[in-house]
C-alpha positions, 0 to 999 in steps of 0.5 A: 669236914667239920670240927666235930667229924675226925678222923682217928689220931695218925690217919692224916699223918700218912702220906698216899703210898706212891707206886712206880710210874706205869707209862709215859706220855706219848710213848706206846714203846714204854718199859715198865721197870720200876714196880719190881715185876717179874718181866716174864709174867705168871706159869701157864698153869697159872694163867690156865687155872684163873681162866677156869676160875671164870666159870665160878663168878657167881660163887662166894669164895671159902672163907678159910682159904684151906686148899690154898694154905694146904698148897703152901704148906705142902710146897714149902713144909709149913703147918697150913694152920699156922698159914694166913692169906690176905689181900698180898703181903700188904693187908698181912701187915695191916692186920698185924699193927691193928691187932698188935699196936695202938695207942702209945705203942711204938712200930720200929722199921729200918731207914730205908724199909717198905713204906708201908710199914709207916702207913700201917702204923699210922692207921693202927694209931701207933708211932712209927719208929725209923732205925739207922741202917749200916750202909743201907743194911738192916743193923740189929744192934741199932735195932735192939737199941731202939726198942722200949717197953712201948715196942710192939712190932718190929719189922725187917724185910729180908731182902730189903726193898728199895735197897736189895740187901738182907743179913743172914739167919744167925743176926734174924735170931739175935734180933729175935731173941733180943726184943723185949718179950712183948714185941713181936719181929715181923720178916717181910720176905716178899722177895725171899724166893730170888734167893736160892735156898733161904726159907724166908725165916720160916724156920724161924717162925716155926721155932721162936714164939715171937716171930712171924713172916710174910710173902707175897704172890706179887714178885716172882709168880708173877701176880702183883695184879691179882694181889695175894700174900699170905702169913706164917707164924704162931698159931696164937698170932694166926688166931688172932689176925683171923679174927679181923680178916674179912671172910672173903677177903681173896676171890676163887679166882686169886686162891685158884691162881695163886694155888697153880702158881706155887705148885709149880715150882719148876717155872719159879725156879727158871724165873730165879735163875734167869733173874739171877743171872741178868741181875748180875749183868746189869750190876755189872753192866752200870758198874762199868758205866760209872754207877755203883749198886749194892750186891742185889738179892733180890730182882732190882738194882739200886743204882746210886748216883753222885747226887741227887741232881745226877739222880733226877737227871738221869731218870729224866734221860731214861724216860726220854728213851721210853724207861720207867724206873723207880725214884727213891727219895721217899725210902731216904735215897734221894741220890738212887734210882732202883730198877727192876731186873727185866727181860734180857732185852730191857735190861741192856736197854737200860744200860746202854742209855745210863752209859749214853746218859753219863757220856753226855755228861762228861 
C-alpha cells in the first residue's frame, strides 16, 4: 500500500474478530462447545423449508423481506414495518453505526460487551467508548455517566454475551429515558429467547423514540450457519437503515428457513426448557468442582478460574479430552472460560474433565 492509498480513519485500529475454535487437530471426536450453538440444531420444519428453497436458486430474492418481517411480527406482535433483516444481528449493527455515528461521535458499550460493538464502530469512523460493568453486569449509572454531547449510540446486549448476565426492564427504561436526546440505545437481544417471558425490550422499542432492538436466528433456532438477524424499533430508524441495506442482502433460502423457524415456536420453546434445565446442571456441577460461574441467562456458562494461568491450563486440559470452549481475554476476562450449554451428554463431559483437571492440581 502506498502513502497515497488509505484506508478510512479507525479501520486499521480494528483487530480481526476471533470466533470460537471449531476443531481440534487429530480429534475427529471433538465437541464444539465454544460458539454458543444450540446442541440441538434447527426444527424439521425448518430443515424441510430450506430443502425446498433448493428449487428457486436461480430466483432473485424479495427485496423487502415482507413474508419474513410478517412471520415475526405476527409471532411476537410486533409492527412488520418497524422490522428490519439483515445478514444476523451483526450487519443490523453495522447499519446502525454507519447511519448514526461517524466522525467525532462516541459509541458507548460495556467492559465485557460483544466485540462487535468496537469493530463496527471503528468501520463507521466513530470512537468507540468502554463503560465499567458491576461485577460483569451492565451498570446504567456508569453508563449515563459516560455519555457526552459526542454520544450517538449506546449499546447494551441484554443477556450479555460472554458473561450471561441482563438487568431488568425497569433499569433499560432509566438508561432509556436518561441519554442525551441525540443518542439512541441499542439492545442487543441475541440471546433474549433463553429467557422465559422477556420481549427483548420490545416493548420498549415500540413505546420510546429512542430505543431500537436487535436479534438473531443464530442461537436458539438454530441457524448460526445461515446467518440471519433482523431489527425492531422506530419507524424513522427503520427508513433509514433501509436506505443503506443492499436489496438482496438475505437469500430465498435464509427468508424461507428462518420464516419456518420462528413460526414454530413450539420446538423453541423445548430447546428453552432443555437448555434451561442443563444450564443449571452444569453451573452447579462446576460449582461443586471448585469453579464459580455468574447466574447464566442465556445458553453458556462463564466459568471463572483463580487466575488466568488456571484459565489457560484448563482449557489446555479440556482440548486434550476433545472439548472446545471459548477464551475470553479478549472480552477482558482473562481468568474465564465461557461454555456453551450442549447436549446432556457434552455437558457432564465437561465437568467431569474440569473436575478431573482441578483434582490434578491439587
Amino acid at each position: 500500500m502506498t502513502d497515497s492509498i488509505r484506508p478510512q480513519p479507525g479501520i486499521m485500529k480494528i483487530a480481526l474478530y476471533q470466533g470460537g475454535a471449531a476443531h481440534l487437530a487429530g480429534r475427529s471426536d471433538a465437541v464444539k462447545l465454544s460458539s454458543n450453538e444450540n446442541p440441538f440444531g434447527p426444527s424439521e420444519k425448518t430443515k424441510e423449508a430450506f430443502a425446498r428453497a433448493v428449487h428457486k436458486l436461480h430466483r432473485y430474492p424479495n427485496t423487502d423481506h415482507a413474508s419474513l418481517r410478517e412471520a415475526i411480527g405476527e409471532v411476537h406482535g410486533l409492527d412488520p414495518d418497524r422490522i428490519i433483516c439483515g445478514v444476523g444481528s451483526d450487519e443490523i449493527i453495522h447499519f446502525l453505526c454507519q447511519a448514526y455515528a461517524g466522525p467525532r461521535d462516541e459509541v458507548l458499550f460495556t467492559e465485557h460487551g460483544f466485540l462487535m460493538y468496537r469493530i463496527s464502530a471503528l468501520a463507521a469512523g466513530a470512537t468507540p467508548v468502554e463503560v465499567r460493568e458491576r461485577e460483569r453486569t451492565t451498570d446504567v449509572d456508569a453508563l449515563l455517566a459516560a455519555c457526552t454531547k459526542k454520544t450517538r449510540l449506546v449499546f447494551i446486549a441484554n443477556p450479555n454475551n460472554p458473561t450471561g448476565t441482563m438487568i431488568g426492564l425497569a433499569e433499560v427504561e432509566r438508561l432509556a429515558r436518561g441519554l442525551p436526546p441525540q443518542a439512541i440505545l441499542v439492545l442487543d437481544g441475541a440471546y433474549a429467547e433463553y429467557v422465559a417471558g422477556y420481549d427483548g425490550g420490545a416493548e420498549l422499542a415500540t413505546r420510546l423514540p429512542n430505543v431500537f432492538m436487535t436479534r438473531t436466528f443464530s442461537k436458539i433456532y438454530g441457524l448460526g450457519g445461515l446467518r440471519i438477524g433482523w431489527g425492531y424499533g422506530p419507524r424513522a430508524i427503520i427508513d433509514v437503515l433501509n436506505r443503506i441495506r443492499g436489496p438482496f442482502n438475505l437469500s430465498n433460502a435464509q427468508l424461507e428457513a428462518a420464516e419456518a423457524a420462528v413460526r414454530d415456536q413450539e420446538y423453541t420453546e423445548r430447546c428453552r426448557a432443555e437448555n434451561a434445565r442443563l444450564r443449571v446442571w452444569l453451573a452447579q456441577a462446576l460449582a461443586e468442582r471448585g469453579v464459580p460461574s455468574d447466574t447464566s441467562m442465556a445458553n453458556f456458562v462463564l466459568a471463572r478460574f483463580a487466575d488466568a494461568t488456571e484459565a489457560l491450563a484448563c482449557d489446555g486440559y479440556l482440548q486434550s479430552q476433545g472439548l472446545i470452549v471459548r477464551q475470553v481475554a479478549g472480552y477482558g476476562l482473562p481468568n474465564c472460560l465461557r461454555i456453551t450449554v450442549g447436549d446432556e451428554a457434552a455437558c457432564r463431559r465437561v465437568a467431569h474433565a474440569v473436575g478431573q483437571f482441578k483434582e490434578q492440581r491439587r
